[in-house]
N, C-alpha and C positions, 0 to 999 in steps of 0.2 A: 679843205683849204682852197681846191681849185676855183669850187662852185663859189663862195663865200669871202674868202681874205682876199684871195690873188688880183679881182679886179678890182680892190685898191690899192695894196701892197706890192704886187707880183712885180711891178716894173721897177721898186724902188730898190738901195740898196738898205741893205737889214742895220746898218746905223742909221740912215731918216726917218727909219718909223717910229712914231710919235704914240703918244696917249690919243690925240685926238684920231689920228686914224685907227687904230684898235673900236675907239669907241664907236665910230663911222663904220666898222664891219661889225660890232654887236649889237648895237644899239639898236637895231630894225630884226633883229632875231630871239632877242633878249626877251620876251615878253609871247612870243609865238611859239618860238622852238626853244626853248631854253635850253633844253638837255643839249640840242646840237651847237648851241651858241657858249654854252657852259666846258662841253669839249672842244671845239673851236679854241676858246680863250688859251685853256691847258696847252692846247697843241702846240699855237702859236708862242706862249712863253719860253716854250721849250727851246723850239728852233732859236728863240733872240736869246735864251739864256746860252745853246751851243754858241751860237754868235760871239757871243761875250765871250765864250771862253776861248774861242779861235782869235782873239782882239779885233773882229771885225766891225764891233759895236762896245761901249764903254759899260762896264762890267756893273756901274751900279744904275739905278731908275731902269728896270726893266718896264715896258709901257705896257706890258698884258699881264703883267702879276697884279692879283686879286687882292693879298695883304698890303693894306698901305697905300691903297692904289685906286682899279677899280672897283673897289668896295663901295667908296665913297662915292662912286658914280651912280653904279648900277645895284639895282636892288637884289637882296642875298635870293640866291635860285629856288629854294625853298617857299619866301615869301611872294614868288609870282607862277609859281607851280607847285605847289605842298605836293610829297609825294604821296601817292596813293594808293595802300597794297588791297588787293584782292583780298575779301573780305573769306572767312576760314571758316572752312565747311566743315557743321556741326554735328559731331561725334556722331546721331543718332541716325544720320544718313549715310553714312559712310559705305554700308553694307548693299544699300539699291545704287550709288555711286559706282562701287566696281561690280554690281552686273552689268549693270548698263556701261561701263569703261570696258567690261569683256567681251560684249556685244560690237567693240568698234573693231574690224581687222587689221586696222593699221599700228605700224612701227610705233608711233609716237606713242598711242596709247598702250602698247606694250611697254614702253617706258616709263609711262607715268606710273603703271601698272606697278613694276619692278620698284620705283622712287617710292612710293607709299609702303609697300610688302617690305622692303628693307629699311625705313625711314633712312633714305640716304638723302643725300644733298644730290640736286639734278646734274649740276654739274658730274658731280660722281659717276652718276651712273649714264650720261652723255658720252666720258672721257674712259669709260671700263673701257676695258684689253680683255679677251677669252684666256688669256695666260695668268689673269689675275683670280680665275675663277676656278676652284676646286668643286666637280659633283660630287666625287667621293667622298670626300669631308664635309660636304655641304656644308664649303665657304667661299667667301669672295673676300679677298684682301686685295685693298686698295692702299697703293703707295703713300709713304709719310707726305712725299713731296709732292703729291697731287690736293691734297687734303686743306681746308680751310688753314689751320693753325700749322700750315710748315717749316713755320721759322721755330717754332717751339722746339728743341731738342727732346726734350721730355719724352716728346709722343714719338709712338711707333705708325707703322701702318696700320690701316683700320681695318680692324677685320669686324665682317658680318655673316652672321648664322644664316643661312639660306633653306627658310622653310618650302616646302611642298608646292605652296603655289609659286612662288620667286623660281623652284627650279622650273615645274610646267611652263614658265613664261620662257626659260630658256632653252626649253627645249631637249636640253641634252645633248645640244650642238657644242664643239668643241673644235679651235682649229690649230 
């Protein structure tokens, strides 16, 4: 916001801001930085939606909402930056992948180490707690409310079976 909105915005009050200034802070971002011009937008809608709701600005034509809005200006984020994933490393390497991942001493590749060994989501195992981790049961239960789907009632914590190498990766440290 500082870097971006403010030296057009920053002086005004949050009822003058207009479409046309939104577009004058995206518009030179929108096609280089998208992702940051894409949050940007969000950010900005938010504070002039709080706005609205404080009456500081008139509650309908918000000037940084996307539906209805800037859609029509700017082109969808997707069509000027397609995302693009890391393409998925084939099954038959996987095996010279973690020697050579056990070859590197560091933390991170101890964690990717652990993300593959337990097919967890990274986040998971970035956001583990030592208190989530059983050696002696060789498990690791990771909270409902940490977990992708935690609005689902349904689901519990996830627990994962912690084989041989997952625990040597942890060592056996406990705190």
């Amino acid at each position: 916001m500082a870097r971006f909105a403010y030296p057009t915005i920053g002086d005004l009050l949050v009822a003058d801001v207009t479409k046309s200034h939104i577009l004058q802070i995206l518009q030179p971002l929108w096609s280089i930085k998208t992702a940051t011009a894409k949050g940007l937008r969000a950010r900005i809608a938010t504070v002039l939606d709080y706005a609205a709701a404080q009456n500081y600005r008139p509650r309908e034509g918000n000037p940084a909402a996307w539906e209805g809005n800037l859609a029509f200006d700017l082109a969808k984020p997707s069509r000027v930056r397609p995302k693009r994933h890391h393409p998925a490393l084939n099954y038959e390497a996987i095996g010279a992948f973690m020697v050579k991942l056990g070859q590197d001493p560091g933390t991170a590749a101890r964690a990717l180490e652990f993300t593959i060994l337990t097919v967890a989501r990274s986040s998971e195992v970035r956001f583990a707690h030592w208190s989530e981790i059983d050696l002696e049961r060789r498990l690791w239960t990771a909270p409902a409310e940490r977990m992708k789907m935690r609005g689902d009632p349904e689901r519990g914590d996830h627990i994962v079976p912690l084989s041989e190498a997952a625990i040597a990766i942890l060592g056996g440290h406990q705190e």
